[in-house]
N, C-alpha and C positions, 0 to 999 in steps of 0.2 A: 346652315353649315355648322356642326358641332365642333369645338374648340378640340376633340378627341381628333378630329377629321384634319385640323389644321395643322394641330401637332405634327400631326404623321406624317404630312408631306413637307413640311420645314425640317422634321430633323432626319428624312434622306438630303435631302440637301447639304443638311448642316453635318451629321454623325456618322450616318449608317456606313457600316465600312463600304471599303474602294467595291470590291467586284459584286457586294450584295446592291449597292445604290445603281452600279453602273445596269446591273441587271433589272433591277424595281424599274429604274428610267428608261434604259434601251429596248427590252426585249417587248413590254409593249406596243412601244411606238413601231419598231420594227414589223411585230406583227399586224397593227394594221397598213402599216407602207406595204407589206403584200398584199393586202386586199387593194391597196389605192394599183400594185402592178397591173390590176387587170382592165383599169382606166385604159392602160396601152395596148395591152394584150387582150384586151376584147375587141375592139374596134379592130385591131390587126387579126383577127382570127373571125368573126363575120365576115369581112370584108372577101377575106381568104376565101370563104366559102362560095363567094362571085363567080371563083374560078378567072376573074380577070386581075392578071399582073399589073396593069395599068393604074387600077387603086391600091392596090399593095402597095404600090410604089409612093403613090399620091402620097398616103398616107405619112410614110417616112418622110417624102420632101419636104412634109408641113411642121413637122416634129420641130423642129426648131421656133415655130410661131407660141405655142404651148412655153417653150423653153426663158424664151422671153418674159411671157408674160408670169413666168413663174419668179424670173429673176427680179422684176418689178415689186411683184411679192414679195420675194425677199429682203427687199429694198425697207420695205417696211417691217416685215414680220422679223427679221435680224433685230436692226436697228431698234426696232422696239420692245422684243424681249431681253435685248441685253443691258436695256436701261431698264427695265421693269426689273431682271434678274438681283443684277446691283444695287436698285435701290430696297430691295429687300433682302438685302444681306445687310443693307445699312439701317435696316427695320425703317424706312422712309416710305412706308405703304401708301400715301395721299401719293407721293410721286409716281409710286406704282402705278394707281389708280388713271390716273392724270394722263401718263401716258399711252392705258392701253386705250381709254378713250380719244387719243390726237388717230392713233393705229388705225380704230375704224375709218376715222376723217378723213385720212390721207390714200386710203383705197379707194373709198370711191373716186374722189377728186383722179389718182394715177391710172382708174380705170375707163372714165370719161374718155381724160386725152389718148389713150391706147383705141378706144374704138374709133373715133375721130382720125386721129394720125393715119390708122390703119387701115382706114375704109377708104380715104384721101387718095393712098397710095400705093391700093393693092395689089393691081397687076406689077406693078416694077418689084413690091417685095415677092411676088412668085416668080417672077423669074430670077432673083436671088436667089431665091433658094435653088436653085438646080433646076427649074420644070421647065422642059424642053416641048415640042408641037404634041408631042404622045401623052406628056403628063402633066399640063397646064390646066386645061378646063378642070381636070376633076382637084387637081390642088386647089383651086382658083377655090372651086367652090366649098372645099374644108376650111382654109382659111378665113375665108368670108364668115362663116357659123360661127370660128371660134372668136371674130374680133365682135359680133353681137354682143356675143356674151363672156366679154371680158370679165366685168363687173362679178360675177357667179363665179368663173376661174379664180379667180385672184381672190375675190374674199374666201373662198375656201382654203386656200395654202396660208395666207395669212392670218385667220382667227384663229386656225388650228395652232399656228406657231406663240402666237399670243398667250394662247390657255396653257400651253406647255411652258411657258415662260415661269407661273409659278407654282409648277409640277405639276399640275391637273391633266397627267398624261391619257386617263384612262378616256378622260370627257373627250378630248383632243380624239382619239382613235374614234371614239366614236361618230362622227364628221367622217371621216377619211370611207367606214364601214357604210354608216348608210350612203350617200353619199356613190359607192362602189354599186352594192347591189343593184340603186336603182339605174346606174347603166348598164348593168345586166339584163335586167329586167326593158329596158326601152331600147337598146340598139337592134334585138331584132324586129321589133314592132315599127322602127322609123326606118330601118334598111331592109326588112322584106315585108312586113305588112303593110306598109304605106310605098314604097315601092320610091325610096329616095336613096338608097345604096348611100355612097359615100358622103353626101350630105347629112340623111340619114343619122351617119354614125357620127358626124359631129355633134348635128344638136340631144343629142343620146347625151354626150360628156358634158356638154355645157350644162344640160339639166341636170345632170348627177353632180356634178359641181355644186350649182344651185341648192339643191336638198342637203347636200356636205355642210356648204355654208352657213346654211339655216339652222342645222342641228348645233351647231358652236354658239350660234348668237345664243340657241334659247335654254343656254346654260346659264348664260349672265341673265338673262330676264327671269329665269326663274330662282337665281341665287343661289347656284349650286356649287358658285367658284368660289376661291379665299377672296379677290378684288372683282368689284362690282362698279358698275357705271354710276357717276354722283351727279346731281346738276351744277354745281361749284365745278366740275372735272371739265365739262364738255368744250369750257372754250378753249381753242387751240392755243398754246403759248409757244414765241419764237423760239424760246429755250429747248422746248420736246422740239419741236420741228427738226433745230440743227443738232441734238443730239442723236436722234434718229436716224438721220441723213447721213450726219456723221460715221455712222459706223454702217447705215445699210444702204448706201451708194454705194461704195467699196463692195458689197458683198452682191449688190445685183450686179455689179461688173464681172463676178468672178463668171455669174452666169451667163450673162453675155461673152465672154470670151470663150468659155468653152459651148455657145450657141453658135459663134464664127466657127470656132474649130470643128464642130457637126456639118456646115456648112459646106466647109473648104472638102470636108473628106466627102459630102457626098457628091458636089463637082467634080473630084479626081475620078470616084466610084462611079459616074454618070460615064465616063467614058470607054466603060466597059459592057455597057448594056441595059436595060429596063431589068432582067432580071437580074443582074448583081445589085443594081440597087435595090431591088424587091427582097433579096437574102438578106442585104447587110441592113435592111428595115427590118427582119425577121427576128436575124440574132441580137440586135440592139436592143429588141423589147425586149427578149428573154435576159438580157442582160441586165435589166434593170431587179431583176430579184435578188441580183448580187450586189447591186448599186443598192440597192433598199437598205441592205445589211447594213453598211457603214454608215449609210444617210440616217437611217434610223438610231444610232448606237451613238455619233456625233450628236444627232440634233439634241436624244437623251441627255448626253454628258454636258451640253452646252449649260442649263439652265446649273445645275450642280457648280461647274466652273465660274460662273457667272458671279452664285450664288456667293463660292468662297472668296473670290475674288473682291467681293465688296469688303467681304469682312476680313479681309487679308490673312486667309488661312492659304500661304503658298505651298505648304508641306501637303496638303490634300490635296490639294490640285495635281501635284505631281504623280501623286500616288492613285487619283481618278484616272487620271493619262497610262498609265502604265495598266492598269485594269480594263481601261475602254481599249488599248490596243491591242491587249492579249487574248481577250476575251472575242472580239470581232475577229482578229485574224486566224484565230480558232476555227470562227464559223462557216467563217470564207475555206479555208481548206474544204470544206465538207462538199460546198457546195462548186466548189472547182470539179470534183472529183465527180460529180453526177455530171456536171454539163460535159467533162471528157469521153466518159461511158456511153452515154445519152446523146449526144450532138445530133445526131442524124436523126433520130425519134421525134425528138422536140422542135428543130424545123419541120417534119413532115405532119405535125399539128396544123400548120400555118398555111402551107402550102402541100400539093403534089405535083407541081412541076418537079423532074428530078433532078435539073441544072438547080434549080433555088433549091434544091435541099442538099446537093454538092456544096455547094460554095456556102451556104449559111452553115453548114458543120463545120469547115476549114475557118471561119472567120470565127464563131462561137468560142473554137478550140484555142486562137489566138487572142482571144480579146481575156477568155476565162484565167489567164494567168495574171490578167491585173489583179484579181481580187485580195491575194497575203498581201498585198501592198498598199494597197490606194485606202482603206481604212485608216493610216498611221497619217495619212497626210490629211483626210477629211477631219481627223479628230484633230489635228493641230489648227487648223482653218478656223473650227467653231469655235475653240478653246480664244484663240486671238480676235476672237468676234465677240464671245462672251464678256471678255476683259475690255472692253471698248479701244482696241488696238486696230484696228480694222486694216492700217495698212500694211501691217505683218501680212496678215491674211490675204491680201491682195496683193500683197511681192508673191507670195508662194503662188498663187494662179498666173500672174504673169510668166515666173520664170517657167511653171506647166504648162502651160499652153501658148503663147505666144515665141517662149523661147527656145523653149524644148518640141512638143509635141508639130506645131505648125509646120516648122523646117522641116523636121523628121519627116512627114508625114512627104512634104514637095520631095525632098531628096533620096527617099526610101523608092516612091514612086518611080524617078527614075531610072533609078539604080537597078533594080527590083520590081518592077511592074507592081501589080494588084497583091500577090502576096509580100512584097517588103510594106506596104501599104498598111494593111492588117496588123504588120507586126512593131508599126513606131509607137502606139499608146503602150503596150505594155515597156516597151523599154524606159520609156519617160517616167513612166509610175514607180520602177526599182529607183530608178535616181532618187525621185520627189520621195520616196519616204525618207532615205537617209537625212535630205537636206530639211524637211515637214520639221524631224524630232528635232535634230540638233538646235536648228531656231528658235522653236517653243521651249525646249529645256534651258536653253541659255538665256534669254529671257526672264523665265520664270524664276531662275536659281539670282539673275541680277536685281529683279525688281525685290527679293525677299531679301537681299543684301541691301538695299540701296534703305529699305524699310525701317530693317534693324538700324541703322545710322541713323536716321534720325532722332 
């Protein structure tokens, strides 16, 4: 790696202006997070092609097992680029180093007990999730595939997060890309050439997982990253352990809680039918193109925040924030405006039943209006995660989901049947942005006071 090559990615970090870095970091990472979309949206569009609503549906129930094990992921993959972030603002690279080798450690070790836990206790967790005598077996048997191959899940969302941690955004997509293809390439050979349908199309993901994961490690073995694995690095110290913990226990709760709240809404949605739930399985995935936006454009801006945060440049930071939010809620307009147009189009990808492609337009049209929003809150989230603040970031999901969206969602229901249902996430998400900013700004403007005092 040329010192030309290290520069470059230290001084977007450190210089490049607000909206050119936010973009250098976001738009990347965002475009491969569409290719990672079709992780969701392939398996739910083969499946489709069964013609049986009963895996449609599966497929959705299961969604929340993926969710988990993502947050688990994050458990680490936060937690340890925001110590890897900071200590390279604090030019402390052996710490860098140090940590992202504990990061591998602690995946595998968190992917062990998730297969274990999970295999232990599986039918009780599918019928958690919603699956009722229609759509048990075939849930039964997605989940089953994805707890094999935890291990493959998980270190893919996590090395990716790792290598982004100090900038190495482009290596990082690359993961996410191959990775994608090759579930393209195997879900129809495991779901109709081998003749395993929804089975099938899990272990399709787990492998594309697999080859994702692989392509990250053999960056570091071939020494293509700024921080590389040392043998002085490899032994774990309590110190990485709890600073890791520290900030990425907080941040796999967030996804845990909004994995309850998927939960809760698809039991209410169970009581409407196999095909409502097979719609609102439809437009969730599609949903995720617009969730990609922000998720990408945070994750970008996290390592930058991170970055300044060590070296206590608060005046950047502020001025990253106001570029990642204007810049994303930009894009979200755009693509609000396609899924309003489009609705009925893009469920009839998925499905040709035409009650599921009734009601996944109606729900698409209602969910599309989160998107101005929920970026301002996603970027405050990673900002107080990057800063090793973690329980900012986890007040702001509690008071989202727990205190806002969950209630909403029971009292919407009653009120308002299936359509108030639909319509409680976006109203939470207008609140959560006003309350996202005000908190990170007033923070950030106290800590750069509290600094100068010194």
């Amino acid at each position: 790696m040329s010192s030309l090559q290290e520069d470059k990615r230290i001084y977007t970090l450190k210089s490049e202006k607000p909206v050119k870095a936010v973009l250098q970091m976001g738009l990347p990472l965002t475009a491969g997070m569409f290719i990672m979309v079709l992780y969701n949206l392939v398996d739910t569009y083969f499946i489709g092609l069964l013609h049986d609503d009963i895996q449609l549906a599966a497929v959705n129930l299961a969604y929340p097992v993926l969710m988990v094990m993502v947050a688990i992921s994050n458990m680490v993959g936060t937690g340890g680029s925001s110590l890897m972030a900071r200590s390279m603002g604090q030019e402390d690279f052996k710490r860098a180093s140090h940590t992202l080798a504990v990061g591998y450690e602690l995946t595998l070790l968190n992917s062990v007990l998730v297969t274990l836990l999970g295999l232990i206790f599986l039918s009780p967790i599918v019928s958690a999730l919603g699956a009722d005598s229609e759509t048990f077996s075939a849930t039964r048997a997605y989940v089953q595939v994805l707890l094999f191959g935890s291990f493959l899940t998980m270190g893919n969302y996590t090395f990716g997060q790792l290598l982004r941690a100090e900038g190495s955004v482009r290596q990082s997509i690359v993961g996410m890309v191959t990775g994608t293809i090759a579930n393209i390439i195997l879900d129809p050979i495991f779901i109709f050439g081998l003749h395993l349908e929804i089975r099938g199309a899990a272990i399709a993901t787990v492998l594309g997982n697999g080859i994702g994961a692989l392509s990250s490690v053999l960056f570091y073995v071939r020494k293509k990253t700024l921080l590389n694995f040392a043998k002085d690095n490899l032994k774990p110290t309590w110190e990485a352990i709890k600073e890791i913990y520290w900030v990425g226990i907080p941040a796999s709760l967030e996804t845990l809680l909004t994995s309850t709240a998927t939960i809760v809404l698809n039991n209410l949605a169970a009581a409407y039918g196999v095909l409502t739930v097979a719609a609102m399985g439809v437009s969730s995935k599609l949903m995720t193109f617009g969730a990609y936006i922000y998720q990408g454009f945070a994750a970008g801006v996290q390592p930058i925040m991170g970055y300044n945060y060590g070296a206590k440049n608060y005046k950047r930071m502020l001025a990253i924030l106001k570029a990642g939010v204007l810049v994303t809620s930009g894009i979200e307009l755009v693509v609000m405006s396609i899924y309003g147009i489009f609705a009925p189009h893009l469920i009839g990808i998925f499905s040709k039943t035409p009650e599921v492609i009734s009601i996944g337009a109606r729900v698409l049209r209602a969910n599309m209006c989160i998107l101005p929003f929920v970026s301002a809150t996603s970027m405050s989230r990673a900002s107080f995660q990057a800063m090793g603040k973690p329980m900012y970031a986890l007040s702001i999901t509690v008071l989202r989901q727990l205190v806002l969206f969950i209630p909403l969602l029971l009292l919407m229901d009653h009120l308002f049947g299936f359509y108030g249902l639909i319509w409680a996430q976006p109203i939470t998400e207008a609140v959560m942005m006003a309350v996202s900013l005000t908190l990170l700004t007033t923070v950030l403007k106290k800590t750069e006071r509290n600094t100068k005092s010194i």
